[in-house]
N, CA, C and O of each residue as an XYZ file, in Angstrom:
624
protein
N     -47.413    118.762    -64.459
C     -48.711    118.132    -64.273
C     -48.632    116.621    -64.386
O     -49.610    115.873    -64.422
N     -47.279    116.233    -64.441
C     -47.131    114.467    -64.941
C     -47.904    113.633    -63.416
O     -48.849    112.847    -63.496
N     -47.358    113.968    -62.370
C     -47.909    113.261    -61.376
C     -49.146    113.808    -60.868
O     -49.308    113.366    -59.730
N     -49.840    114.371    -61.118
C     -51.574    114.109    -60.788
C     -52.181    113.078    -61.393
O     -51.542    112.462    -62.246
N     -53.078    112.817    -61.182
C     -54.472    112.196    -61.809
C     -55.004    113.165    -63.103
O     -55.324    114.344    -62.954
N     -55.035    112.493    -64.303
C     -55.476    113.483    -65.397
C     -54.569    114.021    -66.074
O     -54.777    114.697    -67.082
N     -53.353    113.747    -65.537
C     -51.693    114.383    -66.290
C     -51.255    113.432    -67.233
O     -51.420    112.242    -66.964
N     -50.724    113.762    -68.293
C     -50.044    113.209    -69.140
C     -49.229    111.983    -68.189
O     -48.888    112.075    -67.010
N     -49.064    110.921    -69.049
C     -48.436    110.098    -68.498
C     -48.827    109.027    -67.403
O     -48.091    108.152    -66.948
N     -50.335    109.323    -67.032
C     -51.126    108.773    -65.855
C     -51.637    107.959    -66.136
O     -52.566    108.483    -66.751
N     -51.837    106.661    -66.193
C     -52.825    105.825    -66.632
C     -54.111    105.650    -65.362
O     -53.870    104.749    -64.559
N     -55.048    106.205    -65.198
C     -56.023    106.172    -64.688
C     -56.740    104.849    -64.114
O     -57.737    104.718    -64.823
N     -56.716    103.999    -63.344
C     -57.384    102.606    -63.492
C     -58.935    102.464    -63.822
O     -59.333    101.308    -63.960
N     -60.163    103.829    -64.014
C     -60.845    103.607    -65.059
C     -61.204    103.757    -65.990
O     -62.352    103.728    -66.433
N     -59.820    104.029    -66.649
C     -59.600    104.047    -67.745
C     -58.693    102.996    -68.816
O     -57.462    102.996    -68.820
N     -59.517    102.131    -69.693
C     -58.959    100.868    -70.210
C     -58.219    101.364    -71.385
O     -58.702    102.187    -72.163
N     -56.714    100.714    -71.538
C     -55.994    101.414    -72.754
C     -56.324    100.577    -73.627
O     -56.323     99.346    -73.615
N     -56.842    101.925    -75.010
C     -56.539    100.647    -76.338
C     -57.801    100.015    -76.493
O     -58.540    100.209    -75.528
N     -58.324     99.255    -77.486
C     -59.831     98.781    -77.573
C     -60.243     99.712    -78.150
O     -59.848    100.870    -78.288
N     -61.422     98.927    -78.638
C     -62.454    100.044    -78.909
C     -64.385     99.847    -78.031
O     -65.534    100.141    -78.358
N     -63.892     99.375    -77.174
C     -64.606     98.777    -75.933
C     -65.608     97.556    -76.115
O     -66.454     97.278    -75.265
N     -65.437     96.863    -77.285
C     -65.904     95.856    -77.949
C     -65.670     94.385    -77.244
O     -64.496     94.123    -76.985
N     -66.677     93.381    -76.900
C     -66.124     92.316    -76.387
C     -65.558     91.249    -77.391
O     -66.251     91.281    -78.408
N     -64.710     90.458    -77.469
C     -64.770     88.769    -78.887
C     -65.987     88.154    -78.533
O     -66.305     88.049    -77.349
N     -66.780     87.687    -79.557
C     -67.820     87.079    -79.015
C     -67.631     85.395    -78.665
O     -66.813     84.613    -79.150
N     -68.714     85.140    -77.628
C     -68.769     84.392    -76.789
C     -68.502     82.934    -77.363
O     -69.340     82.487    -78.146
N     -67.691     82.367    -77.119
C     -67.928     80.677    -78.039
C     -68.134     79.801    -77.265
O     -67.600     79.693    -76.160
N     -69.214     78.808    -77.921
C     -69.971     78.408    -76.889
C     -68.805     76.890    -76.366
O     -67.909     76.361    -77.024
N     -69.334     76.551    -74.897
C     -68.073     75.654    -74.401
C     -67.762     73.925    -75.273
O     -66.840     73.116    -75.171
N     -69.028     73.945    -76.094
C     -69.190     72.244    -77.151
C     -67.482     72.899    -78.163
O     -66.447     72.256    -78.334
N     -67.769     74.180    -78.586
C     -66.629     74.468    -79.323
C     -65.365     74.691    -79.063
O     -64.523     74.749    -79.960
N     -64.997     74.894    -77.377
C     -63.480     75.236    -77.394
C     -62.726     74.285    -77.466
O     -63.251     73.192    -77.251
N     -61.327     74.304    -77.769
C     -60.080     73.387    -78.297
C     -60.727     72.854    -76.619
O     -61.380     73.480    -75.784
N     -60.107     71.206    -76.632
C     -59.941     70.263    -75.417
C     -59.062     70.985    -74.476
O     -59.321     70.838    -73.282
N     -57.988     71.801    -74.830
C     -56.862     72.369    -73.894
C     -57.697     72.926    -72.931
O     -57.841     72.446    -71.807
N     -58.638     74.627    -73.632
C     -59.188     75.367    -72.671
C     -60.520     74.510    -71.847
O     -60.987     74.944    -70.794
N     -60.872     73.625    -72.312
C     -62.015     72.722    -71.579
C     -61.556     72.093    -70.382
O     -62.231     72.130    -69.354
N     -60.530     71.561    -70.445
C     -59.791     71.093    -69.417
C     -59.295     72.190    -68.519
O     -59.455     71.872    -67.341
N     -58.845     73.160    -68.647
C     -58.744     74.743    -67.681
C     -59.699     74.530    -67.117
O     -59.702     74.140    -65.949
N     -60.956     74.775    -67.953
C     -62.313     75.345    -67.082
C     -62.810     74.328    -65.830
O     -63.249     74.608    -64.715
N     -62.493     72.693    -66.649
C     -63.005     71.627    -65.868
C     -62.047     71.967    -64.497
O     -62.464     72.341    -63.401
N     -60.845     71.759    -64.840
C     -59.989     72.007    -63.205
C     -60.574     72.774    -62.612
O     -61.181     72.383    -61.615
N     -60.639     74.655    -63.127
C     -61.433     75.383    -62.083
C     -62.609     74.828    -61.271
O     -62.574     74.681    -60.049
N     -63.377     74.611    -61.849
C     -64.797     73.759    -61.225
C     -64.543     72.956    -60.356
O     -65.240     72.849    -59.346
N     -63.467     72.221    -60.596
C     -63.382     71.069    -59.732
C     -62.586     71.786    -58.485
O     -63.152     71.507    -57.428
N     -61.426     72.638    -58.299
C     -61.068     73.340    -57.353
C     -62.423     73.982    -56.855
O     -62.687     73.961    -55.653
N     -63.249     74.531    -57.737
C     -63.866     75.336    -56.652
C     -65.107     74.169    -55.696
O     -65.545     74.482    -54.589
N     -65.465     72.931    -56.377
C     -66.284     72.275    -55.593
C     -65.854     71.077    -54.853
O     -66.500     70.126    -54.413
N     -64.090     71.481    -54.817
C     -63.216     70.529    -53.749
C     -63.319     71.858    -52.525
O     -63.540     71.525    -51.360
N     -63.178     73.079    -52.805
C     -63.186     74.316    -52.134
C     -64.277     74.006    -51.170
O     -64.053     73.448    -50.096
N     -65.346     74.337    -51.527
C     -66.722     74.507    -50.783
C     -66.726     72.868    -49.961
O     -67.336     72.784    -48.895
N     -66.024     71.636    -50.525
C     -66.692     70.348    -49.904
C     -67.349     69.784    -50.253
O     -67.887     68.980    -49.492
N     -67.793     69.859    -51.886
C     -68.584     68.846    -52.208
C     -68.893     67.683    -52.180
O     -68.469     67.292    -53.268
N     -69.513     66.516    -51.507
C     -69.773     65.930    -51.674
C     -71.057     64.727    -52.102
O     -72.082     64.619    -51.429
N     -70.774     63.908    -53.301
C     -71.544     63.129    -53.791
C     -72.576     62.543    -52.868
O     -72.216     62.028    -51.809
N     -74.083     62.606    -53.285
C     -75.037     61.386    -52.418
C     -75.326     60.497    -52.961
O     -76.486     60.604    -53.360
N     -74.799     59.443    -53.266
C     -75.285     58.606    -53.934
C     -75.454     58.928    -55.819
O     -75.278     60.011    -56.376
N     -75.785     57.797    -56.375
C     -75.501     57.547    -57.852
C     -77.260     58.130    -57.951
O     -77.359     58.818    -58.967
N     -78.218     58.067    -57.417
C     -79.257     57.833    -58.295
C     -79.575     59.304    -58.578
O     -79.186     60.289    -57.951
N     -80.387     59.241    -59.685
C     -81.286     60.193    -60.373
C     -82.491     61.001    -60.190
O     -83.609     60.487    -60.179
N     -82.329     61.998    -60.076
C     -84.009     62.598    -59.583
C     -84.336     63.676    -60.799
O     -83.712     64.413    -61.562
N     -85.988     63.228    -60.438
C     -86.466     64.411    -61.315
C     -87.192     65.874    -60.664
O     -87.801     65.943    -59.596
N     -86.931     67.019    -61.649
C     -87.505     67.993    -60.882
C     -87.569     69.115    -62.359
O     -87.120     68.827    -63.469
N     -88.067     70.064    -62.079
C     -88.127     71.573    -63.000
C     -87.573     72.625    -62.796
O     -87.895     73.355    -61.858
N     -86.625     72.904    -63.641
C     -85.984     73.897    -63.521
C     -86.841     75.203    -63.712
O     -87.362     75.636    -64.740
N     -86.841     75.942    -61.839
C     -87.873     76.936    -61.581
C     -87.206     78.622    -62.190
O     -87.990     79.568    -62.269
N     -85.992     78.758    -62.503
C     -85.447     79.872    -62.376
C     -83.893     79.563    -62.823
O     -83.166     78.726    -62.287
N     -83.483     80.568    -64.113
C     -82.326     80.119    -64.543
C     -81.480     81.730    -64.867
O     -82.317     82.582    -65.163
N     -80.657     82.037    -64.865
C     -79.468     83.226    -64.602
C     -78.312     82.512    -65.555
O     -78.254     81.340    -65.928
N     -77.485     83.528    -65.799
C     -76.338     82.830    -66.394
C     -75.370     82.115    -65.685
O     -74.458     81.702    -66.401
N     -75.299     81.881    -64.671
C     -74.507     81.195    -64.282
C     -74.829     79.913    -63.275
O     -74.167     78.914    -62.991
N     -76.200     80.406    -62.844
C     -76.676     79.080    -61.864
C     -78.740     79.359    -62.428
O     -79.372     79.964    -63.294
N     -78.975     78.564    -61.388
C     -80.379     78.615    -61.641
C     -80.916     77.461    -60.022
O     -80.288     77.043    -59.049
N     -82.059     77.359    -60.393
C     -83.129     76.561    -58.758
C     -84.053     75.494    -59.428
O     -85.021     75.616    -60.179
N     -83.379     74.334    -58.864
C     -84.467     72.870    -59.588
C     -85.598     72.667    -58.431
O     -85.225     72.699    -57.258
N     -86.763     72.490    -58.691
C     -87.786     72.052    -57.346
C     -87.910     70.560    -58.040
O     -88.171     70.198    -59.187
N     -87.645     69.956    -56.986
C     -87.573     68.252    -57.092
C     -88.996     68.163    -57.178
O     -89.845     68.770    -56.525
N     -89.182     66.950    -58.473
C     -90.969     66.422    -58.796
C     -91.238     65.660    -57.194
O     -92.399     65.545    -56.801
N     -90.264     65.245    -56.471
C     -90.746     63.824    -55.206
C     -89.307     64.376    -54.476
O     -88.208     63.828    -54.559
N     -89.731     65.954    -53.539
C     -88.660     66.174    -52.882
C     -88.295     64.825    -51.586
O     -87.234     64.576    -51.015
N     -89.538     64.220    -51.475
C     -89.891     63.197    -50.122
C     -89.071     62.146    -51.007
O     -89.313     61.080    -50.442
N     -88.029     61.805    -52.352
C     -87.244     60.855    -52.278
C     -85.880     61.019    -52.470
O     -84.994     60.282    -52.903
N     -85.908     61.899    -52.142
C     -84.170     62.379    -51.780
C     -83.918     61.891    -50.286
O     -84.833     61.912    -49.463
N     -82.858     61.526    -50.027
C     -82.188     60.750    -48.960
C     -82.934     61.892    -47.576
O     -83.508     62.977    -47.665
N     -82.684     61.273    -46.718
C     -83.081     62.025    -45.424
C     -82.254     63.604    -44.899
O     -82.729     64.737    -44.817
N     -80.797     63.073    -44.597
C     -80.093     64.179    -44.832
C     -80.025     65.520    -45.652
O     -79.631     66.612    -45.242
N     -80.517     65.179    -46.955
C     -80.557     65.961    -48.060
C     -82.047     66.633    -48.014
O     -82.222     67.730    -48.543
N     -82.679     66.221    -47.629
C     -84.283     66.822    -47.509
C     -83.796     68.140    -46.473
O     -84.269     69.260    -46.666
N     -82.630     67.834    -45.166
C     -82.820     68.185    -43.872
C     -82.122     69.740    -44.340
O     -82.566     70.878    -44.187
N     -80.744     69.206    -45.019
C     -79.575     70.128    -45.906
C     -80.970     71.590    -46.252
O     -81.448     72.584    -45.704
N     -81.071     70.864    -47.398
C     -82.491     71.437    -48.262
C     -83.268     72.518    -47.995
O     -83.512     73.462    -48.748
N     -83.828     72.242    -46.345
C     -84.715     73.131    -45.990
C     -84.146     74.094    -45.519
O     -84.510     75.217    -45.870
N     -82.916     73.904    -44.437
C     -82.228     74.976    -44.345
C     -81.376     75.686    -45.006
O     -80.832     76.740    -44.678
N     -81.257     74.939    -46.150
C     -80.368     76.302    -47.290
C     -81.629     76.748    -47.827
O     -81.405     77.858    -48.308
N     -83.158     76.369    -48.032
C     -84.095     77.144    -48.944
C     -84.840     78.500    -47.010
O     -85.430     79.566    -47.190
N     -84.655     78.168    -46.169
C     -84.636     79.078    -45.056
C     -83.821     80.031    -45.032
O     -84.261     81.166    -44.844
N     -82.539     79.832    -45.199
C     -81.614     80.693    -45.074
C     -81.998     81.714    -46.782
O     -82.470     82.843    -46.916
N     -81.552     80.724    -47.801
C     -81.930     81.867    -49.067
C     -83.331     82.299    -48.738
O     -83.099     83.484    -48.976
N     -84.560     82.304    -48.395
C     -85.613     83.205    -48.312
C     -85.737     84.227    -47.590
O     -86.357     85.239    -47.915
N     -84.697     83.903    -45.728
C     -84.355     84.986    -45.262
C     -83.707     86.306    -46.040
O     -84.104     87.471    -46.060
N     -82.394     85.589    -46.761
C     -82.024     86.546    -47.412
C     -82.431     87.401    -48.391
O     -81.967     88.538    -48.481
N     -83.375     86.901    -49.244
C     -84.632     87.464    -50.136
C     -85.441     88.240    -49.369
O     -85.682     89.309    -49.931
N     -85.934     88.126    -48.346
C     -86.988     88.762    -47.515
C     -86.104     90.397    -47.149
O     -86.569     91.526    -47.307
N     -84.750     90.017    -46.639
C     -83.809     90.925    -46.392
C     -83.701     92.045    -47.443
O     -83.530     93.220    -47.118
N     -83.806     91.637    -48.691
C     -83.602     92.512    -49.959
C     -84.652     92.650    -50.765
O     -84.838     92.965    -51.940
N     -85.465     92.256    -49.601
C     -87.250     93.565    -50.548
C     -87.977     92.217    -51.357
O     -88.950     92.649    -51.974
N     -87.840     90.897    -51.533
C     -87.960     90.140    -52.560
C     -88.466     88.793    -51.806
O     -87.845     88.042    -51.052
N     -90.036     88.738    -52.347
C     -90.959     87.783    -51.216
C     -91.299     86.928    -51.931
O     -91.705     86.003    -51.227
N     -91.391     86.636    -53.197
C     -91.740     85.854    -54.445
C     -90.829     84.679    -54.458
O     -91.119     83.758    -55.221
N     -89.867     84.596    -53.785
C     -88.675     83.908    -53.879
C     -88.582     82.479    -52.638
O     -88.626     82.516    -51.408
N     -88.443     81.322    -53.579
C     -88.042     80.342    -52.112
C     -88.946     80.062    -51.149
O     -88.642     79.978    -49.960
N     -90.710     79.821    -51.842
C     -91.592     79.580    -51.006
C     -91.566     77.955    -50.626
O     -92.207     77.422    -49.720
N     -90.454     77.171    -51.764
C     -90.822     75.694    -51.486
C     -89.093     75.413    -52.083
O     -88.343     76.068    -52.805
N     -88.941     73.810    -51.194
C     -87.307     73.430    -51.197
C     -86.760     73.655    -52.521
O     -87.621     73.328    -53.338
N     -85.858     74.011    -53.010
C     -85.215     74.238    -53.737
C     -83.908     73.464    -54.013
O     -83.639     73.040    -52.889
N     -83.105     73.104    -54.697
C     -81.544     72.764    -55.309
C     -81.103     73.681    -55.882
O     -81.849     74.287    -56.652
N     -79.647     74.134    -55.699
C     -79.137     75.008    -56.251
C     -78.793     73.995    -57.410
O     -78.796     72.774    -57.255
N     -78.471     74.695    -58.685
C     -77.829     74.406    -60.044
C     -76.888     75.203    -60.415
O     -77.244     76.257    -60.943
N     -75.575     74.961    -60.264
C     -74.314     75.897    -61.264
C     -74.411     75.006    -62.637
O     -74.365     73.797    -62.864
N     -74.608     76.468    -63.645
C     -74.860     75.688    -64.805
C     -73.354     74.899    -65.727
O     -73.403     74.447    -66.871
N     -72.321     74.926    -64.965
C     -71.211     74.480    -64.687
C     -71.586     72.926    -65.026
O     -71.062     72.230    -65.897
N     -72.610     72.563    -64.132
C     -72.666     70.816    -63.573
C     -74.186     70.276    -64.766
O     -74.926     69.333    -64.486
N     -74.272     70.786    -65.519
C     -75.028     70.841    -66.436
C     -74.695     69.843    -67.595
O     -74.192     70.650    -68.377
N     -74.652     68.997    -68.047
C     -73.660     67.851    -69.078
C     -73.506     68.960    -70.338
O     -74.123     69.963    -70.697
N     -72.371     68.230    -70.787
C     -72.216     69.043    -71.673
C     -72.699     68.478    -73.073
O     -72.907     67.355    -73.531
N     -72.798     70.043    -73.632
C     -73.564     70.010    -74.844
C     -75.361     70.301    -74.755
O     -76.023     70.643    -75.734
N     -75.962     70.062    -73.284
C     -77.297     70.161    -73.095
C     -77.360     71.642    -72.844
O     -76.418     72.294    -72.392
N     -78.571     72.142    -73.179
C     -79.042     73.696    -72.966
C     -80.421     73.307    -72.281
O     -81.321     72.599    -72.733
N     -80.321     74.092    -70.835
C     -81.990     73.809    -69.799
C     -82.008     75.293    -69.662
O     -81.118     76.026    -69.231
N     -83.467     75.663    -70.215
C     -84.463     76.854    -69.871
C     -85.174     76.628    -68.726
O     -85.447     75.498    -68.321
N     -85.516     77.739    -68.134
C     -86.841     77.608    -67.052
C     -87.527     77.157    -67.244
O     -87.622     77.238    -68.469
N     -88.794     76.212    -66.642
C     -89.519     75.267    -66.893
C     -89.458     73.540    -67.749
O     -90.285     72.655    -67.968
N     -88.164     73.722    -67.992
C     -87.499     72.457    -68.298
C     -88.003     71.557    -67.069
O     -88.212     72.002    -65.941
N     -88.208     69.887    -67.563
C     -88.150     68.737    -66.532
C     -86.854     68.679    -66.912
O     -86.565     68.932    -68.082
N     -85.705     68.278    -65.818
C     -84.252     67.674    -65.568
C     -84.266     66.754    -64.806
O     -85.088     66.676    -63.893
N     -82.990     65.525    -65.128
C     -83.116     64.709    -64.416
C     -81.552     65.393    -63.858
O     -80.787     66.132    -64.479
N     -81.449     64.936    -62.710
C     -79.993     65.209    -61.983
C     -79.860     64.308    -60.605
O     -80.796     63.740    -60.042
N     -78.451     64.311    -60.189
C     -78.309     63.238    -59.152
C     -77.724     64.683    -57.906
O     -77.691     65.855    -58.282
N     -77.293     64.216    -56.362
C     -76.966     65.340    -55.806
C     -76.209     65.592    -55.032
O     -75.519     64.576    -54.936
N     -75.816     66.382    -54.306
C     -74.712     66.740    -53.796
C     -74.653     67.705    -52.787
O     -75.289     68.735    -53.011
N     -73.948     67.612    -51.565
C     -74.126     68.673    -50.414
C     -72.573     68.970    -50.585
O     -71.599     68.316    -50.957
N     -72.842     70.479    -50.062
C     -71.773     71.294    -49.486
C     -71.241     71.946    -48.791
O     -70.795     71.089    -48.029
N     -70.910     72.841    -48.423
C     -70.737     73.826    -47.364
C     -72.016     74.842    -47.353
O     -72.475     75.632    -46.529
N     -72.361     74.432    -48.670
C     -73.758     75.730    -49.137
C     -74.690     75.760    -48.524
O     -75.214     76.573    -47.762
N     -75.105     73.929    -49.219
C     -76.447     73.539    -48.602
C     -76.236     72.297    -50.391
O     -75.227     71.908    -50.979
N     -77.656     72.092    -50.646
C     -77.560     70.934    -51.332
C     -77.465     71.095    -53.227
O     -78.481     71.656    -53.638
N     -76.884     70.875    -53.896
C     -76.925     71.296    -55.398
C     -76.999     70.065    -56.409
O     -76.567     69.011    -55.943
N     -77.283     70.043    -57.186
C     -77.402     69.251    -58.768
C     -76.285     69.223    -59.441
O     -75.810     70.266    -59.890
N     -75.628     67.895    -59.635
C     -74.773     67.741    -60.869
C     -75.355     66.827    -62.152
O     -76.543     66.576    -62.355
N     -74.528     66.512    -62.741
C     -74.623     65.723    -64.277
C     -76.395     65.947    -64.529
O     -77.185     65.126    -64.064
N     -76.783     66.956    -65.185
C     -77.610     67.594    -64.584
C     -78.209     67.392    -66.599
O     -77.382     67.718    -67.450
N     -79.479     66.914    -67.017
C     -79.838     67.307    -68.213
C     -81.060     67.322    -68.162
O     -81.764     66.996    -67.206
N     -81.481     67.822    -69.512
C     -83.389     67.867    -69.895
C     -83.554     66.844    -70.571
O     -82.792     66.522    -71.482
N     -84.777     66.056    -70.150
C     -85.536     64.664    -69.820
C     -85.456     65.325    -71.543
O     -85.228     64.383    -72.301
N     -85.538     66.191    -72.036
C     -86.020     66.240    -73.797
C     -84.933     65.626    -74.668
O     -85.342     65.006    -75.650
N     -83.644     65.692    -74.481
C     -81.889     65.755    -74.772
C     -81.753     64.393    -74.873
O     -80.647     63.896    -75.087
């Protein structure tokens, strides 16, 4: 019975050896050694050399963070009309395209007005933004459409 599935000797792939299915808990990123901070920073930066990021300019905008997830979230700019021209243009068609796709998956509540994506990645560090937070952030287009970096709450 060694070579079936379920035979002695089989390691099953859903089946995890060892553990007691417990996670280490989470430490938050202000606390890890500089070594693993610097890992994480490279990843980020590969992945938003990946997609094409690029910078618009230095200045600052304000907006509210409408919707936040663990890993990203959606800023609606307070004065979407002072973001550069391009970036307004970016804007509408990545908040077109994400509402199509919402509409696609049953979900109409979603993406009635321009939006910025936020990876909470580009978030400064040490700041924590909830939904309904004012943030100030500067911005950035990609292959995506348009997103928020150095990104904090006007409270911080």
């Amino acid at each position: 019975k060694g070579g079936k599935a379920g035979g002695k000797g089989v390691q099953q792939p859903w089946v995890k050896k060892g553990g007691n299915g417990e996670k280490a808990p989470r430490v938050p990123y202000s606390e890890l050694p500089e070594e693993r901070k610097a890992e994480i920073r490279a990843k980020h930066e590969a992945r938003a050399a990946e997609e094409g990021r690029v910078d618009v300019g230095a200045a600052f905008y304000t907006g509210t963070l409408e919707s936040r997830g663990r890993n990203y979230g959606w800023i609606k700019p307070a004065q979407p009309f002072k973001l550069p021209k391009n970036v307004q243009a970016k804007m509408r068609e990545m908040t077109a395209e994400k509402k199509a796709k919402a509409v696609e998956n049953g979900r109409t509540d979603s993406f009635d007005q321009g939006v910025i994506y936020l990876r909470m990645s580009d978030v400064a560090e040490g700041i924590k933004v909830t939904a309904g937070d004012t943030v100030q952030f500067r911005v950035y287009m990609d292959s995506q459409g348009v997103g928020a970096v150095d990104v904090f709450s006007e409270g911080q």
